[in-house]
C-alpha positions as CSV (number, residue, x, y, z in Angstrom):
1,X,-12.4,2.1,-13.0
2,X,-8.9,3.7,-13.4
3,X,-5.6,1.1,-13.3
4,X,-2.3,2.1,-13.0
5,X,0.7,-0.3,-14.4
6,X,3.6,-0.2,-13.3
7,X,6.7,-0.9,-15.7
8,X,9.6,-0.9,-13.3
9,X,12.6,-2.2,-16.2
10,X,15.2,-0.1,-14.4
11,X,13.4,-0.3,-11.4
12,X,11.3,2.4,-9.0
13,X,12.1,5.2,-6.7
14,X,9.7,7.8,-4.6
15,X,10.6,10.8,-6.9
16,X,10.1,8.5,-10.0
17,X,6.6,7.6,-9.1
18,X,6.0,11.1,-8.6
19,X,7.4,12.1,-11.4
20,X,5.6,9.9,-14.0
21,X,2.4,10.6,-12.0
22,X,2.8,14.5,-13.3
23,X,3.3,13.3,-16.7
24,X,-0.3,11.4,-16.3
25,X,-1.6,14.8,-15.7
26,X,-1.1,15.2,-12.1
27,X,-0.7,19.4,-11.8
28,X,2.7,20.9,-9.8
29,X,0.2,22.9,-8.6
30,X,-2.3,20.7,-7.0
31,X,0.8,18.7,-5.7
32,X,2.3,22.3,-4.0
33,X,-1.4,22.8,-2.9
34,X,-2.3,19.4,-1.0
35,X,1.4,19.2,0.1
36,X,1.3,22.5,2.2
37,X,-1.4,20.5,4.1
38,X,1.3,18.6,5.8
39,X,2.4,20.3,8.7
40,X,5.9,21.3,7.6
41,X,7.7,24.3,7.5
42,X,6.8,25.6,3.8
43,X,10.4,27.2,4.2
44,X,12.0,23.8,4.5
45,X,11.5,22.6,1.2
46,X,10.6,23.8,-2.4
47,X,9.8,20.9,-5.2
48,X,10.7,21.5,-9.1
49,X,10.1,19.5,-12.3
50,X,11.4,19.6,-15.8
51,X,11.9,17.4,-18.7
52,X,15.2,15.3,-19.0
53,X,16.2,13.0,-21.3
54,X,17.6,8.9,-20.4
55,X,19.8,7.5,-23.2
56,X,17.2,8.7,-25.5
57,X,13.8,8.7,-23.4
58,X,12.3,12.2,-22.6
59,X,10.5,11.7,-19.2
60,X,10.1,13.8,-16.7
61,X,12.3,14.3,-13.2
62,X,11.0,15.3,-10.1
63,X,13.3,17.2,-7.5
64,X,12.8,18.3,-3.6
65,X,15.2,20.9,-2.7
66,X,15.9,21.0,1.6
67,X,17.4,23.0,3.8
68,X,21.1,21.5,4.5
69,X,20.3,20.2,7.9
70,X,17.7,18.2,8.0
71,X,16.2,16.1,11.5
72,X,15.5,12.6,11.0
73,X,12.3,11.4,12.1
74,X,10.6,8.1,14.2
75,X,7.5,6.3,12.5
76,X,5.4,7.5,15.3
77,X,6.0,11.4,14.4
78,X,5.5,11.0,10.4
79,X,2.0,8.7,11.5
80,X,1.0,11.8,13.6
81,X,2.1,14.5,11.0
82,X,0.1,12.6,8.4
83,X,-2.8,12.2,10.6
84,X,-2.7,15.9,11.8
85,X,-3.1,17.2,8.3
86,X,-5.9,18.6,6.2
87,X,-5.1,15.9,3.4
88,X,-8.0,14.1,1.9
89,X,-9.1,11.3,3.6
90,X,-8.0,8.5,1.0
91,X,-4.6,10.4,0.8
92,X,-4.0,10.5,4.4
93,X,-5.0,6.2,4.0
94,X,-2.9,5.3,1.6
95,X,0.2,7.7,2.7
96,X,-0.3,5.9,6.4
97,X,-0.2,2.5,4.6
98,X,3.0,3.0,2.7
99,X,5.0,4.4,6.0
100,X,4.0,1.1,7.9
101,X,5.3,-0.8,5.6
102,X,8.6,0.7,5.9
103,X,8.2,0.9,9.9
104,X,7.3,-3.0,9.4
105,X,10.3,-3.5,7.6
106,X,13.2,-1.5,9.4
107,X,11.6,-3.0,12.7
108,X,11.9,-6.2,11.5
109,X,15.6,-5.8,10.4
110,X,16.8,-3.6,13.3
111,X,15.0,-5.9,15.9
112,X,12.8,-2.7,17.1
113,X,9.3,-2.1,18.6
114,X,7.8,-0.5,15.3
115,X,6.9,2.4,17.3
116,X,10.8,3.3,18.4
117,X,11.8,3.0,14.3
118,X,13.7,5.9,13.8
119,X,14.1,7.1,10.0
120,X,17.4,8.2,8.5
121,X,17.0,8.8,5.1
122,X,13.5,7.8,4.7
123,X,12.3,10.2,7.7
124,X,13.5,13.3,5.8
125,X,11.8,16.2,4.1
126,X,12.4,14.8,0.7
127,X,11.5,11.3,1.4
128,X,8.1,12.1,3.2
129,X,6.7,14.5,0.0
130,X,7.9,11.9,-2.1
131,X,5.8,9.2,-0.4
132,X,2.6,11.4,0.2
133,X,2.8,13.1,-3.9
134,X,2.5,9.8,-4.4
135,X,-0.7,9.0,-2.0
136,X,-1.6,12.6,-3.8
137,X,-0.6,11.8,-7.3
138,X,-3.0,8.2,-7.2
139,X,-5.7,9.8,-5.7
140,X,-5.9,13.0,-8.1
141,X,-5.8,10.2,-11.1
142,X,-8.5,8.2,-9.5
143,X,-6.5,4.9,-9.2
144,X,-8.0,1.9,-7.6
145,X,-6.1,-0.5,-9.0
146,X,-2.1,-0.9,-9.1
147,X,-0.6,-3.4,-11.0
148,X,3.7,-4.0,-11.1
149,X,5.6,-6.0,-13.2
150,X,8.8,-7.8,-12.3
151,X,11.3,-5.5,-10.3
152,X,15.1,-5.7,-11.2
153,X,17.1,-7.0,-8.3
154,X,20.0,-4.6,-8.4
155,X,23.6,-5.7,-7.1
156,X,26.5,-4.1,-5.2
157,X,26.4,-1.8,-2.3
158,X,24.7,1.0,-1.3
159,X,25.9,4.3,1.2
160,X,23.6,5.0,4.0
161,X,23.1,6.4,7.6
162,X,23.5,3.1,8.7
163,X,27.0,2.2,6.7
164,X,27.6,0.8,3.7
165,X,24.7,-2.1,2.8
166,X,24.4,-4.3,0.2
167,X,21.6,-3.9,-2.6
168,X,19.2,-4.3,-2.3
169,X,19.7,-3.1,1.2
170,X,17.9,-5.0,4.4
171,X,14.7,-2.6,4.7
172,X,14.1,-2.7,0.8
173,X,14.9,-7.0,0.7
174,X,12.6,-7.2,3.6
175,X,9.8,-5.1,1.6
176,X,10.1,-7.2,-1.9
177,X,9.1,-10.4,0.1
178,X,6.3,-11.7,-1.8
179,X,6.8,-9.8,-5.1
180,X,8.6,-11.4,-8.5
181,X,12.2,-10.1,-8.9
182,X,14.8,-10.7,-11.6
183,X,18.7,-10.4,-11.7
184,X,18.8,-9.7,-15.8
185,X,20.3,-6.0,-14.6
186,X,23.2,-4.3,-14.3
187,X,24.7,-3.2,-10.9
188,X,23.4,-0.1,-8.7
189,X,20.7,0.0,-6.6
190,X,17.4,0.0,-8.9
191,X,14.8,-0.3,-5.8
192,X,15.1,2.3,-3.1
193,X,13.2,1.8,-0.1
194,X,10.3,4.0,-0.7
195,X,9.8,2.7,-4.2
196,X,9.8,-0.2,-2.3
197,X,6.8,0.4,0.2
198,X,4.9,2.5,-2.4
199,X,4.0,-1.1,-3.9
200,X,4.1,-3.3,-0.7
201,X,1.6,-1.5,0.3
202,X,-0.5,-0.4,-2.7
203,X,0.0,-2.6,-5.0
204,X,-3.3,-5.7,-6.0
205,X,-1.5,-7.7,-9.2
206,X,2.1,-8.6,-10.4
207,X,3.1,-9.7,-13.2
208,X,1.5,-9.2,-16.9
209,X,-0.5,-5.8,-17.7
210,X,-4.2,-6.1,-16.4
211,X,-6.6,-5.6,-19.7
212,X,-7.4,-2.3,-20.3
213,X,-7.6,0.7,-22.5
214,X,-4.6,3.0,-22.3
215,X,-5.3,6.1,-21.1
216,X,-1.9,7.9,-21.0
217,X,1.8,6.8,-20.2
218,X,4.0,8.5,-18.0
219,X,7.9,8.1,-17.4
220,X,9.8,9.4,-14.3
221,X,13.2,9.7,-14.7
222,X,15.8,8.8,-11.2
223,X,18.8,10.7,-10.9
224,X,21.3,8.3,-11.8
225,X,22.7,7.2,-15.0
226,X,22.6,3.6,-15.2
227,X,25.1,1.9,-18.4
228,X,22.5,-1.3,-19.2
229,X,18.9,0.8,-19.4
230,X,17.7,3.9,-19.4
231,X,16.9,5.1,-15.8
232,X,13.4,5.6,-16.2
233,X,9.9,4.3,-14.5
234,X,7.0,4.0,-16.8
235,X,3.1,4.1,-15.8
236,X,0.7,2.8,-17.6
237,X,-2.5,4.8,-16.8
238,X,-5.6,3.2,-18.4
239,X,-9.2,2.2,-17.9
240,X,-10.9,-1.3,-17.5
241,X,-14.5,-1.8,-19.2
242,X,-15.3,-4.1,-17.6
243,X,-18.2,-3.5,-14.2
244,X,-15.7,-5.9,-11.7
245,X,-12.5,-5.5,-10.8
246,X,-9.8,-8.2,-11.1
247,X,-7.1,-8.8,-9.1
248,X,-4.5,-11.9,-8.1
249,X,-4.6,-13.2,-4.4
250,X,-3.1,-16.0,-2.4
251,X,-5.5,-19.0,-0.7
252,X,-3.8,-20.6,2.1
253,X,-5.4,-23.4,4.4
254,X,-4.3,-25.6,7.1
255,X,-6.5,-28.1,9.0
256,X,-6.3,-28.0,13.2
257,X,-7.5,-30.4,15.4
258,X,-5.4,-30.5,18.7
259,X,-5.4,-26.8,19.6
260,X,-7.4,-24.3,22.4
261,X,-10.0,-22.6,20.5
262,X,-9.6,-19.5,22.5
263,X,-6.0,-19.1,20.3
264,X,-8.0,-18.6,17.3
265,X,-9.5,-15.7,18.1
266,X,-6.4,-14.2,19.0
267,X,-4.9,-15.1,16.2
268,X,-7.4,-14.3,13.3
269,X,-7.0,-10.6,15.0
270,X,-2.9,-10.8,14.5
271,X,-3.3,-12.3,11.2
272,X,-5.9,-9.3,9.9
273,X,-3.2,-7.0,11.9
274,X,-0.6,-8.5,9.8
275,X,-2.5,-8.1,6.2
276,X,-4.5,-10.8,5.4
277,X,-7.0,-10.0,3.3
278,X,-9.8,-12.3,5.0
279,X,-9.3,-15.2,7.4
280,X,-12.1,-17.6,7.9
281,X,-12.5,-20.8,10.3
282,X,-15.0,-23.9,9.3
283,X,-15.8,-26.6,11.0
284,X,-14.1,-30.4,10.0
285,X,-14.4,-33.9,11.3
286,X,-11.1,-34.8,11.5
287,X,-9.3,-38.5,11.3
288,X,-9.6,-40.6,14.6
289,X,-12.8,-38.8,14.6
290,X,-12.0,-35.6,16.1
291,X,-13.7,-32.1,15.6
292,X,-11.3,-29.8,13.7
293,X,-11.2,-26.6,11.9
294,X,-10.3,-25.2,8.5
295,X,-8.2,-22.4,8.9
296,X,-8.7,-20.1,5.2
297,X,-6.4,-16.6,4.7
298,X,-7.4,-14.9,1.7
299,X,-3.6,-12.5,1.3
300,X,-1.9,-11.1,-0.9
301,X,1.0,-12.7,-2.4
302,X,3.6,-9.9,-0.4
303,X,2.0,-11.3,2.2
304,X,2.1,-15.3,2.5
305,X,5.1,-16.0,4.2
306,X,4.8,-13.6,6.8
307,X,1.0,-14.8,7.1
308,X,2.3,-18.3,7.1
309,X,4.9,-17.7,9.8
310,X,2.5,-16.5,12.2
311,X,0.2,-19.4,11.5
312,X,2.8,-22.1,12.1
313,X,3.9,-20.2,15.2
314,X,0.9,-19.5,16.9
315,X,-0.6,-22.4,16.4
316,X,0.1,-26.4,16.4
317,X,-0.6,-26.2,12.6
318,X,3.5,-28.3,10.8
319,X,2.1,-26.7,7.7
320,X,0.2,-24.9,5.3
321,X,-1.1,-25.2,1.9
322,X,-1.6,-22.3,-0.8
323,X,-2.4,-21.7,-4.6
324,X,-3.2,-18.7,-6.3
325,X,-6.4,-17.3,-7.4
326,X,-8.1,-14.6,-8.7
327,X,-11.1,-12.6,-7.3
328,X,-13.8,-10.8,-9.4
329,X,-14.7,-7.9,-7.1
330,X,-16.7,-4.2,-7.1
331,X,-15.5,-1.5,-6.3
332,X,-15.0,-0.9,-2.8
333,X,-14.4,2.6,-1.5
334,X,-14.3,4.0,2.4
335,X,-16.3,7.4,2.5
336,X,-17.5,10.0,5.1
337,X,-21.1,10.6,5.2
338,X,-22.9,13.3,7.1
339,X,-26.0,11.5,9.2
340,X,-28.2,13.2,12.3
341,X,-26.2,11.4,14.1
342,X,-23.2,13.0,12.8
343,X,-20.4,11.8,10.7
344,X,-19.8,8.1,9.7
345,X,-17.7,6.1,7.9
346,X,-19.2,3.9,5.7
347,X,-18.1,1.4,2.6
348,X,-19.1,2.5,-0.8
349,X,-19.5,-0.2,-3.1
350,X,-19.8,0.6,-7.3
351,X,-20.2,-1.1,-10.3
352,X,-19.3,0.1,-13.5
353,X,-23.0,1.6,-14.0
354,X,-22.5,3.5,-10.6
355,X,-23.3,3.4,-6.8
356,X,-24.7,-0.1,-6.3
357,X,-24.8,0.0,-2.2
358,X,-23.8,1.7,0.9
359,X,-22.8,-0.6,3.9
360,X,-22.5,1.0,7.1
361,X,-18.6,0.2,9.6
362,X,-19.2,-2.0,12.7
363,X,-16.8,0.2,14.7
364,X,-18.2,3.4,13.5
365,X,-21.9,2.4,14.2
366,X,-20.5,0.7,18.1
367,X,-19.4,4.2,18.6
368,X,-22.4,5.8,18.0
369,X,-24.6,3.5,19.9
370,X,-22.3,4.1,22.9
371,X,-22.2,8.1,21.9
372,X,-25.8,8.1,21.9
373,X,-27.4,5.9,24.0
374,X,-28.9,3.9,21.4
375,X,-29.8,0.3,20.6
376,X,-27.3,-0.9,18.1
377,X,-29.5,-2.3,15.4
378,X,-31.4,1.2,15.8
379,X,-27.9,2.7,14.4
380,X,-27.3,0.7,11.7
381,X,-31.0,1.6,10.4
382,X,-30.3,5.4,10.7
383,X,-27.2,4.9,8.7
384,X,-28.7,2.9,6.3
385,X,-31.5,5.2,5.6
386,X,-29.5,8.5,5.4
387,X,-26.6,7.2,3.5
388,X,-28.1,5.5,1.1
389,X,-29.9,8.8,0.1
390,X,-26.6,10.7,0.1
């Protein structure tokens, strides 16, 4: 199992990620390749990269050349250009993942639908092959695990479409909700907004380096010069022995007895909408004897306030507890598999000797039932059988 660490001392950009992912051993080539699956005009843009050096560090720095003018894109037509493509299937997943973030966040600061988010910077040519290199950069490697440590706050002000902004601006403040910052930096602006979503919505662990064996270290250099550290993100690529995977989440309970039970359906779908990992009700008996629930969110810790908020707003919950924890975990991967029924998605699960089980998708096996005619149950069998095999 391949983990990537993610040593953000100055901080982390798009190109940077990118950049340190070709020093792993990503090819230009392969990243020219998968990118011309995106459809954009191969005229609009050109990407380079060569080795610089950062008060003494040699790393590499990655560079998309544009056309001068330059349209600036809502969240809905980068979705739909994404989903349009040829990419690879986990690309196309984890590229979708990092743009909602960053719809999430610049609707949530702008007081927008997330579907009428209109991209300035971040909708450009530039900003759209950094953030799906990326997607194609991780999934080349083989990454299934990403791992950050503390991210420098920055200080002073930014220029952007939107007027000058302090750092770190709105979108990128609103994405680091939930991750460990600290302020031992100089001024500048060491987080930009798709370094930003490129872990809000990728990353499983903060803090320390997982255990692992190193691989092979990458550094990405940024373009600016900054007086306190060199200017440069370092990746940790390496390789965990072990057959289970690791990773830190948050537990968050809160005990209800004095609501309509018809809210928590509703809201275990907004909460699952919103990130939670897992959400889970049990039944209590409550003090003056009354029937109650356990309400359980398994999140991530980006998540827990936001997670929190809509618990305590959507429900007659005054609070909620939570603690950390740490979940021992296989491999879980989402696949296509070719059946006689035709294609389906189905979870892969591995350990670290190999395929351990296949486990057909509810949705994917509904919408066969209903394509075909077929009983349900009668489905799943079909897709158990033939997947397995495959």
């Amino acid at each position: 199992m391949k983990v990537l660490y993610c040593d953000c001392g100055a901080g982390i950009a798009g190109d940077m990620t990118v950049a340190a992912l070709l020093e792993l051993g990503v090819p230009l080539e392969h990243l020219r390749r998968e990118l011309a699956n995106l459809p954009l005009p191969l005229s609009s843009y050109s990407i380079d990269a060569e080795r610089v050096t950062r008060q003494g560090m040699v790393a590499t720095h990655f560079q998309v050349r544009v056309e001068e003018h330059q349209p600036h894109r809502h969240y809905t037509d980068i979705s739909g250009m994404i989903e349009a493509s040829s990419l690879p299937a986990g690309v196309k997943e984890r590229a979708q993942r990092i743009f909602y973030r960053l719809a999430e966040a610049e609707a949530k600061v702008h007081c927008v639908e997330i579907g009428h988010v209109h991209f300035h910077e971040v909708g450009g040519v530039d900003s759209i092959v950094d953030i799906v290199g990326a997607a194609i950069g991780l999934d080349y490697l083989g990454v299934t695990e990403l791992h950050v440590a503390p991210l420098p706050l920055g200080s002073g002000w930014v220029e952007t479409a939107h007027g000058r902004l302090p750092v770190p601006a709105p979108a990128t403040a609103e994405l680091l909700r939930g991750m460990p910052v600290h302020g031992d930096t100089g001024p500048g602006e060491r987080v930009t907004p798709t370094g930003a979503a490129i872990l809000a919505a990728l990353a499983t662990g903060f803090g320390a380096p997982p255990a692992m064996r190193v691989l092979g270290v990458g550094c990405g250099a940024g373009s600016r010069e900054f007086a306190d550290v060199p200017n440069i993100l370092r990746l940790v690529l390496g390789e965990k022995d072990g057959t289970l995977h690791h990773d830190d989440v948050i537990v968050a309970e809160t005990h209800i007895d004095d609501m309509n039970p018809e809210i928590l359906g509703f809201l275990m779908e907004r909460l699952l909408e919103q990130g939670a990992l897992d959400v889970a009700f049990a039944p209590l008996q409550m003090k003056k004897n009354r029937p109650g629930i356990r309400l359980t969110i398994i999140s991530s810790p980006a998540h827990l306030d936001e997670l929190a908020h809509m618990v305590l707003t959507e429900t007659t919950a005054a609070g909620i507890r939570y603690y950390p924890a740490r979940r021992l975990k296989l491999e879980r991967v989402m696949e296509e598999r070719e059946t006689s029924l035709g294609q389906v998605r189905v979870k892969v699960f591995r350990d670290g000797a190999g395929l351990l089980r296949v486990a057909p998708e509810y949705e994917e096996c509904r919408r066969l039932a209903l394509e075909k005619g077929l009983p349900l149950l009668e489905v799943y069998r079909i897709v158990e059988r033939e997947t397995a095999a495959s």
